[in-house]
N, C-alpha and C positions, 0 to 999 in steps of 0.2 A: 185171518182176514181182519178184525178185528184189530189186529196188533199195525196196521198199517194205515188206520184212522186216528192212531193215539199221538197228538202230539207231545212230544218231547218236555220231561217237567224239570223247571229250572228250581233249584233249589237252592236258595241263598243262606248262608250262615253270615247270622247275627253274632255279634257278642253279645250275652244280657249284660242288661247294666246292675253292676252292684249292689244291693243296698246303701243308706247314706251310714256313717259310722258312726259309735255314740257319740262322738264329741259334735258332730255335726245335728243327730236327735235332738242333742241337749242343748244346742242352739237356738234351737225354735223354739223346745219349753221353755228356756229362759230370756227371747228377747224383748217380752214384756219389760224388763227392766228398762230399756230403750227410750220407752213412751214418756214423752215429755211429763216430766216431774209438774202437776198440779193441773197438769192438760185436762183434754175429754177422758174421761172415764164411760164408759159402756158395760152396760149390766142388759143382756140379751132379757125381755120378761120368757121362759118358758113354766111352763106347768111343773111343780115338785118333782113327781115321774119324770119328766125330761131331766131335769136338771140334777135329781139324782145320778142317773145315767150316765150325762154329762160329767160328773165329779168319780162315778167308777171309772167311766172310762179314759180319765185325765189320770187316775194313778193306776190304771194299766197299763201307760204311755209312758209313765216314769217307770214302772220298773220293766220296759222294753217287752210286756206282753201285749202285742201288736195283733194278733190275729183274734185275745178277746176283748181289742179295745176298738177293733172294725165291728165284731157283732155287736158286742153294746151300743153302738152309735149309729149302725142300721137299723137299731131295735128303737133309738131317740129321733133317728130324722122320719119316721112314720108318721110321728106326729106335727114335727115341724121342717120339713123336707128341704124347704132354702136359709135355714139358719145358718149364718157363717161361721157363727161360734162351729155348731156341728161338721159343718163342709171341711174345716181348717182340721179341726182335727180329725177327720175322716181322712185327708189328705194327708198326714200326718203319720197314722195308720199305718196306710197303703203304702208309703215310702218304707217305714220299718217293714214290713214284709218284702219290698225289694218290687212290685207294683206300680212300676213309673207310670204305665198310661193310666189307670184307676187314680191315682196320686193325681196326676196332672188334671183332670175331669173333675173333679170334687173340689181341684183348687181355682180350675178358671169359674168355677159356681160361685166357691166363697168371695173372689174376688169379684164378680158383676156386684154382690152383695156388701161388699167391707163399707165400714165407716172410712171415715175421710183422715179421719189421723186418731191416736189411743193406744193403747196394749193390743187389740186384736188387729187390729190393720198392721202396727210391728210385726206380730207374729204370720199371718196370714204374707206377708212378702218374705219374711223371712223364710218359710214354707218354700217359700217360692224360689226363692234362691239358694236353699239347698236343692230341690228339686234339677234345679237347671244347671245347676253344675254339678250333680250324677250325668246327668246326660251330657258333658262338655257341650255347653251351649253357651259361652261365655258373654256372649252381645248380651242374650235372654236373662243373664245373670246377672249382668251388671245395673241391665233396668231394673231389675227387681231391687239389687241394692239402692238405686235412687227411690226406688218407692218404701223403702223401708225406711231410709232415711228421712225422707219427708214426714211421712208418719210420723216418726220420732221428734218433727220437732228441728232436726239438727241437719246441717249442712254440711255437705262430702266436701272435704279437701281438696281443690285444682289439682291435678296432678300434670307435672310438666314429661312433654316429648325428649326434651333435653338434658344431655345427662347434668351432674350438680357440677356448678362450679365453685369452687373457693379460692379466691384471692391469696 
């Protein structure tokens, strides 16, 4: 009787999305280099304790230990919960574990929060754009490379519809 009240359950299969790959990781640690040469520089004030945290959990993210560099940075954002420095690498995290919606959530944080151009707004879109192209979201990708670019400082190449011609 019972069995004639149950509506029927649809079950959708997802693909998960992958992780992003180290060369892709290691894009984000390194696009500080990006930030215009002699620009804004940003130094977040947090307490020793955080900032400790902060620097284990910066080389737990370089040698690809991801799951103890989300709890160290849970255990730093207690004290200062919308720091972007923290949110980016939380996001950061999350991607290395393969975590696109946690990823995605702790990046649209750091980003209400980024500075307007420097190493960390680099970093924090470039987050962001590795983000959005795990998920092929290529529109979502490519603004974020505009915003990464801007940060930096430096201006994206026109790129023509047209194929090249040579004379």
């Amino acid at each position: 009787m019972l069995a004639a009240c149950a509506s029927p359950v649809v079950v959708r299969k997802t693909t998960p999305v992958p992780p992003p790959t180290a060369t892709q990781m290691n894009s984000i640690r390194t696009a500080h280099i990006q930030a215009r040469p002699g620009g804004l520089r940003i130094h977040l004030l947090h307490s020793p304790a955080v900032d400790a945290l902060l620097n284990q959990a910066e080389e737990d993210l370089e040698m690809a230990h991801y799951a103890s560099a989300a709890k160290t940075l849970d255990h730093a954002r207690k004290a200062n919960p919308n720091a972007p420095d923290l949110l980016q690498a939380r996001a950061e995290a999350a991607l290395g574990l393969g975590h696109m919606q946690a990823a995605a959530g702790f990046l649209s944080q750091a980003i209400q929060n980024v500075p307007a151009n420097g190493a960390l707004c680099v970093r924090i879109w470039q987050t962001a754009w590795v983000l959005r192209t795990q998920q092929h979201n290529p529109t979502a990708a490519a603004q974020a490379l505009i915003q990464r670019q801007a940060c930096a400082g430096k201006l994206i190449p026109a790129v023509s519809s047209q194929p090249d011609q040579h004379p």
